[in-house]
N, C-alpha and C positions, 0 to 999 in steps of 0.2 A: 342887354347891350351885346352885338356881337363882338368877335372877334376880328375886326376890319386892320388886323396892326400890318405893319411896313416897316422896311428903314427906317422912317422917322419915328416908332413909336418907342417911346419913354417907359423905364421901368414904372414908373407913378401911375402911367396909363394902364400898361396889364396889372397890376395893384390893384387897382379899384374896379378893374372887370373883375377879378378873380378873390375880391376882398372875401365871397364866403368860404372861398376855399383856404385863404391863410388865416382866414380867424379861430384864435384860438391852437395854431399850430406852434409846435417849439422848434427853431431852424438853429441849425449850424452852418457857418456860414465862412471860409477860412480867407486870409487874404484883405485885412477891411483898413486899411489905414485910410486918412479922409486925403478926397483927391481923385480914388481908385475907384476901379469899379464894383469891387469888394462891398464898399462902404456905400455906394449908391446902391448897388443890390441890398445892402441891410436895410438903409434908413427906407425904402419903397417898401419892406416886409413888415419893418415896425411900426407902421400906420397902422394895423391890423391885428398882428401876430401878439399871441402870450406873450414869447420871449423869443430872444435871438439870442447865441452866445459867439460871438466874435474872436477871432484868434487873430495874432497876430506875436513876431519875435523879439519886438521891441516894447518893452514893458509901458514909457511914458508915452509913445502913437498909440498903444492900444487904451492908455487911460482918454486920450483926446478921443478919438472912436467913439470910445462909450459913454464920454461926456455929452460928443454933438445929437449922438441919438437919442439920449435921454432928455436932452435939451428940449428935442421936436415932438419927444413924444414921453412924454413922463409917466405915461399907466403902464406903457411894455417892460418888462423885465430885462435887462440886459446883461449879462454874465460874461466875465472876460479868462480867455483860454491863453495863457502863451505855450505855441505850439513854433517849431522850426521845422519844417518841412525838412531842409537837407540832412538834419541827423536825427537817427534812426532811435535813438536813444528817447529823444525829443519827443517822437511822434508815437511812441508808446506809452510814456509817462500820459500825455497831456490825452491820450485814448484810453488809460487807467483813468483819470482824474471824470472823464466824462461819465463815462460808466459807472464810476461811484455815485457819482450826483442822477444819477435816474434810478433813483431808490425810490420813486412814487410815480402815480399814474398820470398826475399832472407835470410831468416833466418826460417823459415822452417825447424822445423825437423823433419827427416823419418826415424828415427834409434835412441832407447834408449837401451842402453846394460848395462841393470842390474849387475853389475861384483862384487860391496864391499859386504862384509860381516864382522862383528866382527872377531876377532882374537879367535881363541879355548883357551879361559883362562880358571882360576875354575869359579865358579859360580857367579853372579853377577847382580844387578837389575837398571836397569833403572829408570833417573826421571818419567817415567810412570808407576813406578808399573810392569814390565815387563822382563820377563828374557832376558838377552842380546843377547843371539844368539836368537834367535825367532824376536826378536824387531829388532834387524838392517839385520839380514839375511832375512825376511820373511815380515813382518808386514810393516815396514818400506819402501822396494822396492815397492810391493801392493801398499800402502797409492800414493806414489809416483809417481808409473806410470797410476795410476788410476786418479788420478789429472789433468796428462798432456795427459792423452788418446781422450780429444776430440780434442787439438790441433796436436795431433799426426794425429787424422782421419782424420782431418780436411786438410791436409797437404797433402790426394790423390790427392786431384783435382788440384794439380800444376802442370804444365805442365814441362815436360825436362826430364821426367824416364822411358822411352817406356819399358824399361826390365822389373822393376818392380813398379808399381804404388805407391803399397801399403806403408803405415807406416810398421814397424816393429818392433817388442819386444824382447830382449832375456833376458831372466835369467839364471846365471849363477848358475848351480846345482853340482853334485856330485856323483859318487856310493855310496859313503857312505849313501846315502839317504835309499841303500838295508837293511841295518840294522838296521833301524828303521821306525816302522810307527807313521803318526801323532796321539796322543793320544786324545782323542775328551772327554774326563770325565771330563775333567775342561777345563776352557778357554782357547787360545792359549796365550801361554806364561805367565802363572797362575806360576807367582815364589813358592807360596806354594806348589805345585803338587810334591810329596815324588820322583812319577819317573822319574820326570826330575833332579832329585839330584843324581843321579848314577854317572852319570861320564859327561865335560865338552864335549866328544865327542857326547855323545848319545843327548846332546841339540843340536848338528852339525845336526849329523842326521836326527833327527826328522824335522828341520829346512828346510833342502833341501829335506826334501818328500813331504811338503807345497808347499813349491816353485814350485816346480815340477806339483801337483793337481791344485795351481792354476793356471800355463799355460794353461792346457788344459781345466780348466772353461773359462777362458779368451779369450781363442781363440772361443768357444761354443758362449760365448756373444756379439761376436765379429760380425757374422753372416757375414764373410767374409770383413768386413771393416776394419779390420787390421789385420796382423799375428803375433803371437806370439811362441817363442820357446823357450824349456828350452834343457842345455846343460850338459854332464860330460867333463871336460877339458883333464884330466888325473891327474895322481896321480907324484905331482912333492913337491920335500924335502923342501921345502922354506917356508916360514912367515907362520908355522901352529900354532905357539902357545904353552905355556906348556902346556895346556888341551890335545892337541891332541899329540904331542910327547911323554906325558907320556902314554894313549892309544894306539898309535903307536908302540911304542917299549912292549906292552902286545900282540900286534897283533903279532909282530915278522918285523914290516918295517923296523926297524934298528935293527943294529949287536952291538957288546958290545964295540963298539969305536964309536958311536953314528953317525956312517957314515950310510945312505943307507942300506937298505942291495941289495943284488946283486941276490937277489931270484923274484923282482918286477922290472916289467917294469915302470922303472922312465924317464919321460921327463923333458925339459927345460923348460925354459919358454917360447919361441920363438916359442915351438912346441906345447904348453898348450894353446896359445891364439890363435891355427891354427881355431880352432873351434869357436871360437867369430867371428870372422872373417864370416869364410865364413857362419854361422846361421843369418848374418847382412846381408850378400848381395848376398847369390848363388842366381841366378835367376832358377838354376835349380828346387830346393825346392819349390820357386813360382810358378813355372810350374806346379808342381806335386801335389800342394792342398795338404801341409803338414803340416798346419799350428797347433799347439798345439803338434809337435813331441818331439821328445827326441833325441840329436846328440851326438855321440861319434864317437873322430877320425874325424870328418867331414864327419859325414854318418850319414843319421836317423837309429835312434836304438830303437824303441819302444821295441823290444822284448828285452834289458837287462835293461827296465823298472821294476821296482819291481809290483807283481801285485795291494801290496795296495796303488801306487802312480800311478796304470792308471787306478781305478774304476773310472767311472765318478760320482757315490754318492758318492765317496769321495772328490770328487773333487767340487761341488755342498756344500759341507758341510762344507773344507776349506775355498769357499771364504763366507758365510756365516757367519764362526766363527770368522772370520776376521774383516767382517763388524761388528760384535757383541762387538766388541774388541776396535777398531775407533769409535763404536757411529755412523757409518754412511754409507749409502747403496750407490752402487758405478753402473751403467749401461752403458756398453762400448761402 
């Protein structure tokens, strides 16, 4: 079957084109409450997949989580992480706890898929001193995959994956990242900083331009021992947040009965995780030495990259202000 996906195509569709590449794979997956696109990216892996282990900060969403996927599919393994993106504390415990549990070959993971972010509320500071969207969208995911990136490397040299060898990274990004670049005059995520006080969007933003530069430092560092990709899902009306709803509706996304508006291409959710999906397991991408792209629709899309989220001094500078940020230098 080829790869004929589009807009419309559903994570279930790249699934079952790509079923031999996630069989038998262990994925982490952050982000899954049901609803999300987290949780639709899980339940399209778990048709297939050994296991998935789902995170999430709410202990009784993440038992629902694991109950609907095991519901749909009762031979996958499913394993529940409480992980909190916004504190730093959090996101190294729950990166300990991974680590301890890949004490055998059959637990092995070659797929981490970046997916949580904070919710677009107003403005807000973390137990670290840190703005919220930076901290759990950016800073957070970083700390975290850079943690588990040697057992991810570490996890080529398994045997059972002729398609694709490699670990794999995605982060979950955005277009919105177009409209802001990251601001480098104060720290990343410097709650003081007057321009990240505009609006709870523009913290969105600038968040996913990060995310975005640090993929493709990542991949640079990577020097081919692991891939990494960052994604836009599409633009679907669900769990944005009042930050971004009230934003949204200055944009013009919704009409004055708080519906959609009908002037944007909006997707499901079913069509929004088509791109998690397959940035986890096309072998085709593997093939083609794409590693640190940009995917929209299920297509690399560097060119609706913005250009200040694909200088690579900028990207070089990201993850540096990162590590300035953590206290601590990270080599992939």
């Amino acid at each position: 079957m080829s790869e004929n996906f589009d807009f419309s195509t559903t994570a279930e569709d790249v699934a079952d084109v790509f079923a031999n590449e996630i069989r038998g794979r262990n994925v982490l997956i952050t982000g899954t409450s049901i609803g999300g696109i987290g949780f639709e990216t899980a339940q399209a892996i778990a048709k297939y997949a050994n296991s998935v282990i789902i995170t999430g900060y709410n202990a009784e969403r993440l038992q629902l989580s694991a109950d609907a996927i095991q519901k749909d599919f009762p031979v996958v393994n499913v394993r529940q992480l409480m992980l909190d993106l916004s504190s730093l504390a959090s996101v190294r415990k729950a990166a300990a706890e991974v680590i301890a549990y890949l004490c055998t070959s059959d637990r092995l993971i070659k797929v981490l898929i970046n997916n949580a972010v904070a919710a677009v509320e107003p403005f807000k500071i973390t137990e670290d001193n840190l703005e919220m969207q930076m901290a759990a969208g950016h800073i957070g995911p970083f700390l975290f995959t850079n943690l588990l990136a040697p057992k991810l490397i570490a996890s080529c040299g398994a045997a059972g994956f002729p398609t694709n060898p490699l670990a794999r990274v995605v982060f979950v990004a955005s277009d919105g990242h177009l409209l802001k670049a990251v601001d480098f005059s104060t720290p990343l995520g410097d709650p003081t900083n007057p321009a990240r006080h505009e609006s709870a969007f523009g913290f969105y933003q600038e968040m996913k331009s990060a995310s975005i530069l640090a993929t493709i430092e990542m991949a640079r560092r990577a020097k081919g021992k692991m891939e990494v990709f960052s994604l836009h899902p599409g633009c679907k009306p669900y769990h944005l947040g009042t930050g971004m709803y009230n934003d949204c509706h200055s944009l013009g996304l919704f009409d004055e009965n708080e519906q959609p508006s009908p002037k944007f291409d909006w997707k499901t959710i079913p069509q929004g995780a088509a791109t998690h999906v397959l940035s986890a397991f096309s072998s085709r991408i593997f093939h083609l030495n794409q590693s640190g792209s940009y995917l929209v629709d299920c297509k690399v899309a560097n060119d609706q990259r913005a250009p200040h989220a694909s200088d690579p001094t900028n990207a070089a500078r990201v993850w540096e202000a990162t590590e300035r940020v953590l206290g601590q230098k990270f080599e992939v």
